[in-house]
C-alpha positions as CSV (number, residue, x, y, z in Angstrom):
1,X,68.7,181.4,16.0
2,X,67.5,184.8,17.3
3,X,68.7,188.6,16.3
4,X,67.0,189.6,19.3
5,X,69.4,191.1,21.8
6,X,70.1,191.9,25.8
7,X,69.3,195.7,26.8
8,X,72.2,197.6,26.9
9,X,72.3,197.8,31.0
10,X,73.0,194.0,30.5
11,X,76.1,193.5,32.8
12,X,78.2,190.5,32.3
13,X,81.1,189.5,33.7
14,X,83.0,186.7,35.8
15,X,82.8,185.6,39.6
16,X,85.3,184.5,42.3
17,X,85.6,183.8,45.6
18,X,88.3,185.5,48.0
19,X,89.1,182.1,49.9
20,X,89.5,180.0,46.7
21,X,91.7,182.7,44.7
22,X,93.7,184.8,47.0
23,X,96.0,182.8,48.8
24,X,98.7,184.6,51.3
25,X,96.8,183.4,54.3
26,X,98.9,185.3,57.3
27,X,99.8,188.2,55.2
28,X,99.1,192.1,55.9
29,X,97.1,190.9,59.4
30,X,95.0,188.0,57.9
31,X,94.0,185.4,60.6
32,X,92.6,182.1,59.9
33,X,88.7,181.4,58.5
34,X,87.0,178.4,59.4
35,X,88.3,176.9,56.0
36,X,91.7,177.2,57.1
37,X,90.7,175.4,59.8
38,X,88.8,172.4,57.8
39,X,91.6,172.3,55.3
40,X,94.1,171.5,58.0
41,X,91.3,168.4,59.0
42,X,92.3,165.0,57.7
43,X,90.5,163.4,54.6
44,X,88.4,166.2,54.3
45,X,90.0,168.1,50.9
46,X,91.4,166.0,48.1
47,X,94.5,165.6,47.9
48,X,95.3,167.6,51.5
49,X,95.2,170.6,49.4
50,X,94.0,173.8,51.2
51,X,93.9,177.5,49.6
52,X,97.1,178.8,51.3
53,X,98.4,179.5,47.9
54,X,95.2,178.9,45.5
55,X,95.6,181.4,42.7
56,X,98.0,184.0,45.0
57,X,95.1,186.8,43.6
58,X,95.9,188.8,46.6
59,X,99.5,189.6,45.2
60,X,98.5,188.7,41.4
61,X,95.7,190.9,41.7
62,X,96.7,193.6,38.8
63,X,97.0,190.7,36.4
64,X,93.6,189.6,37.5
65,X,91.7,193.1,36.6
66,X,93.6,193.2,33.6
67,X,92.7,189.7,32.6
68,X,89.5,190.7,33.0
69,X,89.8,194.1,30.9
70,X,91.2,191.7,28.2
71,X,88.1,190.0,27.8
72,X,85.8,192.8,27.3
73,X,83.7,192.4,30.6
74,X,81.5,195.1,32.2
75,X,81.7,194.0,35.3
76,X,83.6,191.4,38.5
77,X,81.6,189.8,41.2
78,X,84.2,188.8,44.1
79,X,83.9,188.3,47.8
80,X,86.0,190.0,50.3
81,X,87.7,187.8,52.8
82,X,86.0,188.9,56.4
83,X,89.4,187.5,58.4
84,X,91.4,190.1,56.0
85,X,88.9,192.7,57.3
86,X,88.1,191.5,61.0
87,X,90.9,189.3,61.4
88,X,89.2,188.2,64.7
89,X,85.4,189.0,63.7
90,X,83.9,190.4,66.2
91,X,82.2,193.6,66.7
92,X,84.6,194.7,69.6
93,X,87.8,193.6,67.6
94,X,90.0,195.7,65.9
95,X,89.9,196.2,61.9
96,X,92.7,195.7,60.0
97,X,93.5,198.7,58.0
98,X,95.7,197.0,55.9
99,X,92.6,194.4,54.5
100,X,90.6,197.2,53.7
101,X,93.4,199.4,51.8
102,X,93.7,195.8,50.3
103,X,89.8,195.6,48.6
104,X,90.2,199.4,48.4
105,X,93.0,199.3,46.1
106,X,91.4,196.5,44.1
107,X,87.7,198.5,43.9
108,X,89.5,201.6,42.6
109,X,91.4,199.6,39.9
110,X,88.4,198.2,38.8
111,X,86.7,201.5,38.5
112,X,89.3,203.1,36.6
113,X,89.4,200.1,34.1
114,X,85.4,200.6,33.2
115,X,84.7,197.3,35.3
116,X,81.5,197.8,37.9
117,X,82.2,195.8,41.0
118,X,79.8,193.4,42.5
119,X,80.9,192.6,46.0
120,X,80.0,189.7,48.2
121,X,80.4,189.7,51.6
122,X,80.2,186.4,52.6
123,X,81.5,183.6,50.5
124,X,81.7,180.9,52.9
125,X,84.7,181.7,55.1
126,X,84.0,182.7,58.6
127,X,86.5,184.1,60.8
128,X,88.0,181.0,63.0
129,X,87.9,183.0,66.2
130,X,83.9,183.7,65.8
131,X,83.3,179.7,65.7
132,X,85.8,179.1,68.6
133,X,84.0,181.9,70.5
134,X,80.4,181.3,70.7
135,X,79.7,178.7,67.9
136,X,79.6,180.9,64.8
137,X,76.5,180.7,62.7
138,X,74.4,178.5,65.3
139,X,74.1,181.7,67.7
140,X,72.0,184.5,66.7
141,X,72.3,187.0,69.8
142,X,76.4,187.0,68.4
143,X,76.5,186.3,64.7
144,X,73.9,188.6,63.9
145,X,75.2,191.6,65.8
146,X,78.9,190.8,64.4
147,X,77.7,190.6,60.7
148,X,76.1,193.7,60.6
149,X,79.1,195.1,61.8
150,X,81.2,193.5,59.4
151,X,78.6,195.0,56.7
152,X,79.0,197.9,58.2
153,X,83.0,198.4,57.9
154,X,82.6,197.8,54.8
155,X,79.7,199.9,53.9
156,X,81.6,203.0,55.2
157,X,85.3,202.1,53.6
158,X,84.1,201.1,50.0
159,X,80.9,202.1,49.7
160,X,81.0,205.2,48.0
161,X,83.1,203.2,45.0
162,X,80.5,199.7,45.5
163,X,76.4,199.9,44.1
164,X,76.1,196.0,44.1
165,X,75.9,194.3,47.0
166,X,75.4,190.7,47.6
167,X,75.2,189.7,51.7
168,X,75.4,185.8,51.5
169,X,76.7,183.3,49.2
170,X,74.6,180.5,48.9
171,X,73.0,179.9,52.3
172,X,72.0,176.5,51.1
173,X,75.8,175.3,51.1
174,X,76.8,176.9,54.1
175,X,73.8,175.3,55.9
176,X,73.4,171.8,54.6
177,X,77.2,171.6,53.9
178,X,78.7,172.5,56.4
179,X,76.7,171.9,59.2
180,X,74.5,169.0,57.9
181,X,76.6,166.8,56.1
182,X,79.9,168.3,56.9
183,X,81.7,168.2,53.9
184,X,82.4,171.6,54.2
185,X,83.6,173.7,56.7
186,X,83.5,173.6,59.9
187,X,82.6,170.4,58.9
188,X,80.1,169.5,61.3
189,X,76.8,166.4,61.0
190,X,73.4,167.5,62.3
191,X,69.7,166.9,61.7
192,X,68.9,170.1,63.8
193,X,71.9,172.3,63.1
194,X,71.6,173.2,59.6
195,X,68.1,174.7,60.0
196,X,69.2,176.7,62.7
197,X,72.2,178.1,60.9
198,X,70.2,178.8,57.7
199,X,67.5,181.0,60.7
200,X,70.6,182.8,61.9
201,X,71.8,183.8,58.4
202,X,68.7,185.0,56.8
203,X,68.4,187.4,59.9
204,X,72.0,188.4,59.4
205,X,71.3,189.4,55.8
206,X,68.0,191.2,57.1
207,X,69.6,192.9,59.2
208,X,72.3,194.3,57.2
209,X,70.0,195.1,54.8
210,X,68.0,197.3,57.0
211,X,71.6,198.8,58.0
212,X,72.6,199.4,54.2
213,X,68.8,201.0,53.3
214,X,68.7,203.0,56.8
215,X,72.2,204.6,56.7
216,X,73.9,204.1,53.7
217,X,71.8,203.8,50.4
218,X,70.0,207.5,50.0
219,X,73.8,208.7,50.1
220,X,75.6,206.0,48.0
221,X,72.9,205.2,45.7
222,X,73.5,201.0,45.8
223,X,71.7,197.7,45.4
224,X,71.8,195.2,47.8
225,X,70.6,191.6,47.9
226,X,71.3,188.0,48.5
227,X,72.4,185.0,46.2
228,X,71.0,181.7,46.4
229,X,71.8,178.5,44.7
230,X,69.0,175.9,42.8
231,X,69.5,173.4,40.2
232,X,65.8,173.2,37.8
233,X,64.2,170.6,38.9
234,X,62.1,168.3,36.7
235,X,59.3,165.4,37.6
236,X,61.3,161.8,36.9
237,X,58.5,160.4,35.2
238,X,54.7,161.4,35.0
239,X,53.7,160.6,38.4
240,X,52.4,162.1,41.2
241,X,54.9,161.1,43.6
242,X,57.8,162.7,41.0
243,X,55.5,165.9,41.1
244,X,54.7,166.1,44.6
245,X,58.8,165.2,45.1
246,X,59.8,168.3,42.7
247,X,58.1,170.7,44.4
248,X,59.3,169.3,47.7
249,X,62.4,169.4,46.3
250,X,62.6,172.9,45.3
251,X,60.8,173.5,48.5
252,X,64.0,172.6,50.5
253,X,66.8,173.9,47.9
254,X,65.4,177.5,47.0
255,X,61.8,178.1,48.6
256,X,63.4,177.4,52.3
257,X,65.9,180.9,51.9
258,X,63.9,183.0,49.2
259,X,60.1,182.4,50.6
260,X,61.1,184.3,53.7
261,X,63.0,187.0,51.9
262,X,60.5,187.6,49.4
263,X,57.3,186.2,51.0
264,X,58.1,186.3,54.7
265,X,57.7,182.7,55.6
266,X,58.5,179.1,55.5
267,X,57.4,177.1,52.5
268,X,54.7,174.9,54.1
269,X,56.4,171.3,52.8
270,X,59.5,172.4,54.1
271,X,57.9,172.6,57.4
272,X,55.6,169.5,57.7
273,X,58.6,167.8,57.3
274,X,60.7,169.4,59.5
275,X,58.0,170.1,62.4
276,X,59.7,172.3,65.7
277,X,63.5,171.7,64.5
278,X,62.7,174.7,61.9
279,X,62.8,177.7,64.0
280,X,60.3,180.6,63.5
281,X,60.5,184.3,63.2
282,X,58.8,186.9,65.6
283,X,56.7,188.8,63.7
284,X,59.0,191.3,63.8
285,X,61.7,188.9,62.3
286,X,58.9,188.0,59.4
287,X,58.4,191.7,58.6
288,X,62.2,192.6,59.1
289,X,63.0,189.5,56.4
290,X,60.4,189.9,53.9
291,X,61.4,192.4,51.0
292,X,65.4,192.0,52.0
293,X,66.4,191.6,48.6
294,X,66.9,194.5,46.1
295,X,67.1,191.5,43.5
296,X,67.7,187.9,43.1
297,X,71.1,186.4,42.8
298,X,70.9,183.4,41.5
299,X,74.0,180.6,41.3
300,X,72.7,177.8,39.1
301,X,74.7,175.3,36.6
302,X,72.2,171.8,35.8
303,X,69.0,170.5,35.5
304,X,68.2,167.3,37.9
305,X,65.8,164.9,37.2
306,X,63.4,164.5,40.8
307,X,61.8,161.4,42.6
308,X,60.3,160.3,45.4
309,X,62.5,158.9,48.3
310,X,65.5,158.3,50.3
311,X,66.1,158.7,53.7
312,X,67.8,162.2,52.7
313,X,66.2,164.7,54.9
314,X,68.8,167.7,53.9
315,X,67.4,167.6,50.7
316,X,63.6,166.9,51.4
317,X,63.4,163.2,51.1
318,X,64.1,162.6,47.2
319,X,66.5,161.3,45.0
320,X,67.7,163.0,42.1
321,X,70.1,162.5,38.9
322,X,70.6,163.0,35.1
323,X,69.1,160.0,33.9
324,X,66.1,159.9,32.2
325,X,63.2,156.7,32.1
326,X,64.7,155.7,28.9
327,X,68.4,155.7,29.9
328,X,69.0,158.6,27.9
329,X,71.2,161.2,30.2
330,X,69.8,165.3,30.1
331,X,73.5,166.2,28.6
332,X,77.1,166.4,28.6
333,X,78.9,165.1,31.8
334,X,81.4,167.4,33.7
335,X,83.7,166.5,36.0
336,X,81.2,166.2,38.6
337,X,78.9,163.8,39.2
338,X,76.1,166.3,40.1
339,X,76.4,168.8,36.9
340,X,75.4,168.0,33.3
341,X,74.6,170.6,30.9
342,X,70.5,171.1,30.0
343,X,70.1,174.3,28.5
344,X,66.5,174.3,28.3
345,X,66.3,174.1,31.9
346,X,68.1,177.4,32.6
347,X,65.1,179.1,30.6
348,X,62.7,177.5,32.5
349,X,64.3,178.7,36.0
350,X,64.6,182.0,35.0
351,X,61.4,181.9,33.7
352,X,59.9,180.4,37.3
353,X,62.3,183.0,39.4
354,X,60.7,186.0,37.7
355,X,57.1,185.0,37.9
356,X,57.4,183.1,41.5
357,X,59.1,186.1,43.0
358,X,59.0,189.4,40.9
359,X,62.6,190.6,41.3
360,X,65.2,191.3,38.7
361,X,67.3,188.4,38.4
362,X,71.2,188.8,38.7
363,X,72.8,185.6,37.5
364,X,76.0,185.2,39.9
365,X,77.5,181.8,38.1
366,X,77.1,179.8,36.2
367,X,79.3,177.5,35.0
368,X,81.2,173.9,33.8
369,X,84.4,172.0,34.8
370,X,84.9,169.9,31.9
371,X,85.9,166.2,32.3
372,X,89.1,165.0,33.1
373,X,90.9,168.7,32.3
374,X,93.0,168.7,35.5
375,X,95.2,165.8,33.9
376,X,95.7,168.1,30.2
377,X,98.5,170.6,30.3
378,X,97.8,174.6,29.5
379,X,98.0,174.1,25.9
380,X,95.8,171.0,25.5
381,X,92.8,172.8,28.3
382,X,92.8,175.8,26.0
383,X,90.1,174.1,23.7
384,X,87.6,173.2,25.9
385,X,84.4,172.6,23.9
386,X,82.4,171.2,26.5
387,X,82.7,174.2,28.3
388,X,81.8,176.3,25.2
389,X,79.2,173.6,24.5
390,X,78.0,174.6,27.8
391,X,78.2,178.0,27.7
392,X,77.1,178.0,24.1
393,X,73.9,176.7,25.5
394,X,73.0,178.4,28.6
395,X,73.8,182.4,27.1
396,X,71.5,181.4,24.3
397,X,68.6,180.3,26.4
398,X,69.7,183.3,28.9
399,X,68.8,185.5,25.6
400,X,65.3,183.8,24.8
401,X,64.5,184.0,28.2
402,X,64.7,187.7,28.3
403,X,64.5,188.6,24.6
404,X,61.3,186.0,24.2
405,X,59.7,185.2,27.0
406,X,59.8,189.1,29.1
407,X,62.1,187.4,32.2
408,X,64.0,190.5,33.3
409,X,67.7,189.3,33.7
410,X,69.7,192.2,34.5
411,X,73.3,190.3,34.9
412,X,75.2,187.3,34.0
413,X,78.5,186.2,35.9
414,X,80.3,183.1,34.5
415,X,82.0,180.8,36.9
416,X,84.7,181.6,36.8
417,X,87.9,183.9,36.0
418,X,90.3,181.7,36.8
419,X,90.8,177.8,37.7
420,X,91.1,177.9,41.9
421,X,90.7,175.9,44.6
422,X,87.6,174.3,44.7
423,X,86.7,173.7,47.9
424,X,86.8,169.8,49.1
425,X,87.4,169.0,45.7
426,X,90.9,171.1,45.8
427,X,92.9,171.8,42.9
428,X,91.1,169.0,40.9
429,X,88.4,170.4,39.4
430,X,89.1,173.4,36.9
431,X,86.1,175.5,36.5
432,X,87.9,178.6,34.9
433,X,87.9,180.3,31.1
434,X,91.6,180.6,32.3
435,X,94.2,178.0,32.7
436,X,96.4,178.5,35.8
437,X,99.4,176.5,36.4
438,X,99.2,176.2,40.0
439,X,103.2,175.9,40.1
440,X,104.1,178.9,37.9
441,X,100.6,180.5,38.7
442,X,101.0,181.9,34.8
443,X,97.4,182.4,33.5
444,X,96.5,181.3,30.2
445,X,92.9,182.4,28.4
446,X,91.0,179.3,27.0
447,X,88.6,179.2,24.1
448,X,85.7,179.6,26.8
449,X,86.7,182.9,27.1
450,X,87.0,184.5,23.6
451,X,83.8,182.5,22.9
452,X,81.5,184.3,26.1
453,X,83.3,187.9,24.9
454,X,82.4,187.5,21.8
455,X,78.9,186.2,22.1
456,X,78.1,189.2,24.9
457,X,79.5,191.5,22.4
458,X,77.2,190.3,19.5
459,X,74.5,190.3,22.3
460,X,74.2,193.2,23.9
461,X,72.0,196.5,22.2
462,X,74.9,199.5,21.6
């Protein structure tokens, strides 16, 4: 084990997201998102489960920051709902001041109690009335215009309290996800549509960007970027195919969102496969894009194992999994199929993020739902070892990453505070380091927990 230790502007803390935790979906002027919307769809969330109570953070939110106080953190990345703020979106619709005295409320709590917020603006949940107007995220003369206003509002009413600003969470889900495969909302299947969403919302962030640097940073003295999700990939077997198929792979899962925003353009195997369905920017839009991101927020939680084929074009024509050529599996199995934990190859992508892009990397979650835990009761989901495994794991190759190999990691987020909703999975899959009883709502703090506060404690230089 190392004694070397994280800088002492290391921030750590936990992550939500407003849809999955604050329930009270009508309340103080809220209207519907597009996942109200989808939840209401049949056979789309387990159990017909929606986030119309999830967590009830919106009311519970004192026992949330103080939950959060009790375990030490220096900071809380959440997402603010747009439909609280903008009930109806749009850039000639009304705000609703009681949303924003909302978040307002919250961001000063979480000042006075020492915790630095990290805000999100976009976690997923577009206001229903934008997609029922003009299609949403699949038309850029609209969305664009009525994101940056929405950045905007909230620029101006929390800005002054916010430095960390995160435009988009995880393009990759909202694009392939929900317009590719439609498992998620608005639950829609295209071959065309996803590439033209993920064009739509890489302008959006550009664009507020340029808002935030032009009007607002000088003043308020902020970071702003984007997050974007990736698994490490890893060749199958020593072949070329596997090889060629990696770097395909991470082509289409990372390159396609941060070579524009960091580069300025396409990743070229993204677009031999895709030929004209991939739009293109101007060269305005190129130089606009390129440099958007103050940092890179990264959401990663496995390691998968790449090959060659399938008829998958979402993901760039491979197949991937946990199993190696021996049978052997990369590590312990969650309760998804897609997520088994491989500490070494959280190194390794930290590691490739730093020298591949040259930003300061912000970890935004990472995290473990541990096998079978929805069916345990509070006391018996307390001692989750696979998620301390997990966790166990990952902050200690987070630390040689840094501490050994020079990858400057300025933040780690653990997914997440609290079990919630988790999206088409519902209510049964618990990725928190606290229980909740979704009928009593009472949180209780599970080993997880007193294991990451302690080891960030131990950690980080005084």
């Amino acid at each position: 084990m190392t004694s070397a230790k994280l800088p002492a502007s290391f921030v750590w803390g936990y992550a939500t997201a407003a849809y999955q935790i604050e329930g009270a979906p009508d309340k103080d002027g809220r209207e519907p998102s597009i996942w109200d919307a989808f939840c209401k769809l049949p056979d789309k969330i387990a159990d017909a489960a929606s986030g119309d109570r999830a967590t009830e953070s919106y009311d519970r939110w004192k026992e949330d920051v103080q939950l959060l106080k009790s375990y030490g953190v220096k900071a809380y990345r959440f997402s603010l709902s747009w439909s609280r703020i903008i009930p109806k979106g749009g850039r000639a619709d009304p705000v609703n001041e009681q949303g924003v005295r909302h978040y307002r409320t919250l961001i000063e709590e979480l000042v006075r109690e020492g915790i630095t917020p990290f805000v999100t603006l976009y976690h997923w949940d577009l206001p229903q009335a934008l997609d029922e107007r003009y299609g949403g995220w699949l038309n850029k003369e609209e969305i664009v215009q009525d994101f940056v206003n929405y950045a905007k509002v909230c620029f101006e009413s929390f800005g002054d309290l916010v430095q960390n600003w995160i435009t988009f969470n995880e393009p990759w889900v909202i694009s392939i996800m929900g317009y590719g495969n439609g498992i998620f909302a608005p639950g829609h299947v295209s071959n065309t549509e996803p590439w033209i969403v993920s064009h739509n919302i890489i302008l959006a962030h550009a664009n507020a960007v340029k808002l935030y640097r032009d009007d607002f940073k000088e003043k308020q003295s902020g970071q702003i970027g984007i997050t974007l999700d990736c698994h490490w990939l890893i060749p199958y077997d020593d072949t070329d195919a596997s090889k060629e198929a990696t770097l395909r792979a991470m082509e289409f899962k990372l390159g396609r969102f941060a070579d524009p925003i960091y580069k300025g353009h396409y990743p070229a195997r993204v677009k031999a496969v895709l030929g004209d369905r991939l739009p293109e920017f101007t060269p305005e839009e190129a130089a606009l894009v390129q440099g958007s991101s103050d940092f890179f927020g990264l959401n990663t939680y496995t390691t998968h194992l790449v090959q060659d084929g399938g008829e998958d074009e979402l993901g760039g024509l491979v197949k991937t999994g946990h199993t190696r050529v021996d049978g052997s599996q990369l590590g312990t199995q969650s309760d998804l199929g897609w997520l088994q934990t491989y500490g070494p190859g959280f190194r390794w992508l930290l590691n490739y993020l730093w020298k591949a892009y040259g930003k300061p990397v912000y970890v935004t979650e990472n995290g473990f739902p541990v096998k079978g835990e929805n069916a345990l009761s509070a006391e018996q989901a307390v001692d989750d070892t696979d998620r301390q495994e997990y966790f166990r794991e990952y902050t200690q190759a987070l630390l040689q990453a840094v501490a050994e190999d020079g990858a400057d990691v300025r933040g780690y987020f653990a997914w997440s505070l609290l079990d919630n909703f988790e999206w088409a999975e519902g209510y049964r899959v618990r990725f928190g380091v606290t229980h909740v009883d979704y009928e009593t709502q009472a949180r209780t703090p599970k080993k997880s927990a007193e294991f990451l506060s302690q080891w960030f404690g131990e950690h980080i230089d005084a």
